[in-house]
N, C-alpha and C positions, 0 to 999 in steps of 0.2 A: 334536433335528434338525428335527423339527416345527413347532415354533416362529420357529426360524430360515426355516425354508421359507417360512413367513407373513410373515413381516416382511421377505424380500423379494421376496415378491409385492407388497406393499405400496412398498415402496420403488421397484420398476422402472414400477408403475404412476403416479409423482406423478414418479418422472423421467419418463417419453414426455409427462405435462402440460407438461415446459416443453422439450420438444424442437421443433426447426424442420427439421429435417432430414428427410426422408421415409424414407431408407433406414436412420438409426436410429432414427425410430420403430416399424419394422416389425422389428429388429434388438429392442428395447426389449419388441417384441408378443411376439416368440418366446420371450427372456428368461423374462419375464412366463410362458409355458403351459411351460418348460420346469420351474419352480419348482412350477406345477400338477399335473405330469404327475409329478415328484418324488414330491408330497406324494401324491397318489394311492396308487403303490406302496408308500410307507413306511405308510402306514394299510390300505393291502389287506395287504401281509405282516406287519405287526402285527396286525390283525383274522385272518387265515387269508381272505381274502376274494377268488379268484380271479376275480370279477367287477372287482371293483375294481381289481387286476392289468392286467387285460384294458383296462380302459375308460385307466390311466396310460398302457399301450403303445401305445394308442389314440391317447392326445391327445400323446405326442411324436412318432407319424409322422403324425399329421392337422397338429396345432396349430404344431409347433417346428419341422419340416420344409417342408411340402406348401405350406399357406396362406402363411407367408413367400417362399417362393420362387415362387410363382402371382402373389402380389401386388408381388412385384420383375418379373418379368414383363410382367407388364398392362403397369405404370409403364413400360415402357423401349418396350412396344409404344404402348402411346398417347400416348410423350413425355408425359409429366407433369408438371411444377412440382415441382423437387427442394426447394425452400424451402416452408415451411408455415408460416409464419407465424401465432401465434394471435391469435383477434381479442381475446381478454380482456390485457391488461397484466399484466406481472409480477408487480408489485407489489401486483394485486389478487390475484392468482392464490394469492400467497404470506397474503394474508387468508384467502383461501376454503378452501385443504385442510384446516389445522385446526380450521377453523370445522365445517367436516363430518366431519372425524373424531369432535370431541366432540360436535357433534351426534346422530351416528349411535351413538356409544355408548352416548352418553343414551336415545337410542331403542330402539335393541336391550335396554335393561336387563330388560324385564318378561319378554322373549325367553330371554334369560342363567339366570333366576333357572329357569324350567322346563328345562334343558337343561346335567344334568351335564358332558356328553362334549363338550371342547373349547369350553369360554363363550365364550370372548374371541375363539375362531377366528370364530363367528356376527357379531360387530359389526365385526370385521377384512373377513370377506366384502359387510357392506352398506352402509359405508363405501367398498369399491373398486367398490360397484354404481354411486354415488353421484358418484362419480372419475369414473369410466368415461361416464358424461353427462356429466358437465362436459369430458371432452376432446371428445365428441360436438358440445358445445353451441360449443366454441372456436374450430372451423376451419371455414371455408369453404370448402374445398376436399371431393373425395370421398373421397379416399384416408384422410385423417384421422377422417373420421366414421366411415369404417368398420373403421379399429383399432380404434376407441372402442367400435361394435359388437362387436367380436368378443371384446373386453377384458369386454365387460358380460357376456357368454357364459360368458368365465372365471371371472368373479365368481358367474355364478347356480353353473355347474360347482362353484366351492369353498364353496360358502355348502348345496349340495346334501350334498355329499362330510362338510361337517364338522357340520352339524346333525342327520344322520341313522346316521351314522356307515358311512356307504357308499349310494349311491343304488341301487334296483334298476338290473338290467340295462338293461331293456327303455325306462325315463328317458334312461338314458344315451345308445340306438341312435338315439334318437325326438333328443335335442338334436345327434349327431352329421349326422345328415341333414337337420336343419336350415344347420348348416353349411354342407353340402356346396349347398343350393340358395341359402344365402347367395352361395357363390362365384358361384353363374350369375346372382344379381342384383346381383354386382358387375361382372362382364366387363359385363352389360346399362349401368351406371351411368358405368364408363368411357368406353363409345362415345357416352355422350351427351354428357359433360364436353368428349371431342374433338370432336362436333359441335359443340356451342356456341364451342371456341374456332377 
């Protein structure tokens, strides 16, 4: 089940790359943390690790809930631009993901070979690090750079979760309140987008 958790987190993240829609690519972000917030519990209740527990219940009322429908919100308060068009082309777009998948596998390898517990989960995590810029680096608008933000969040979250085989608590409290002031320098970022237009 583990596995499959992985592969589509990976999967929802290289679909929101070619998404144009804003409200499914925030539909696409929630996806994306709910397959997180999955993987979380099945490795805290396969570990015994009620911190772990704690931190998955965590990211599907923060992550799959709360931030999606804040960020539908804003959008509808600040009229937003429901099209998002990316600035990179498709067809380059469909060059570049595999290129950094094997990329990043390659890189990850020296990483892999120290790191019994879940290999492949580490180069799957620094690869959607890697994604998660590139939707960053594709859109011009705010709303999309900062799924992309919060997608890379998700990425350190599972790249944390599976190299260490559970993060401490106190990591996990310290990235959720990051979050949270994430959201007040997005409301911030919105009213300036509407200023400007």
């Amino acid at each position: 089940m583990e596995d499959f958790l992985i592969g589509l987190f990976l999967a929802t993240l290289i679909v929101a790359l070619f998404t144009t829609r804003l409200y499914r690519l925030i539909s696409w972000y929630a996806l994306n943390s709910l397959t997180l917030a999955l993987l979380a519990l099945f490795i805290g209740f396969g570990l015994d690790d009620s911190a772990m527990m704690i931190s998955g219940v965590m990211t599907l009322l923060l992550k799959v809930i709360a931030i999606p429908l804040i960020l539908k919100r804003v959008s509808v308060k600040f009229n937003l631009k429901r099209e998002t068009k990316p600035t990179i082309e498709t067809y380059y777009a469909i060059i570049l993901i595999p290129a950094i998948l094997v990329f990043t596998f390659y890189l990850s390898e020296p990483i892999i070979k120290m790191i019994a517990f879940n290999a492949n989960y580490v180069a799957v995590s620094i690869s959607s690090l890697f994604l998660s810029l590139l939707l960053i680096m594709e859109h011009k608008n705010v709303a999309p750079k900062i799924i992309g933000f919060l997608t890379m969040e998700n990425a350190l979250f599972l790249l944390g979760t599976t190299a260490t085989e559970g993060m401490p608590m106190l990591i996990e409290l310290g990235i959720f309140f990051d979050l949270l002031m994430a959201i007040v320098i997005i409301n911030l970022l919105f009213r300036q987008e509407e200023a400007e237009v």
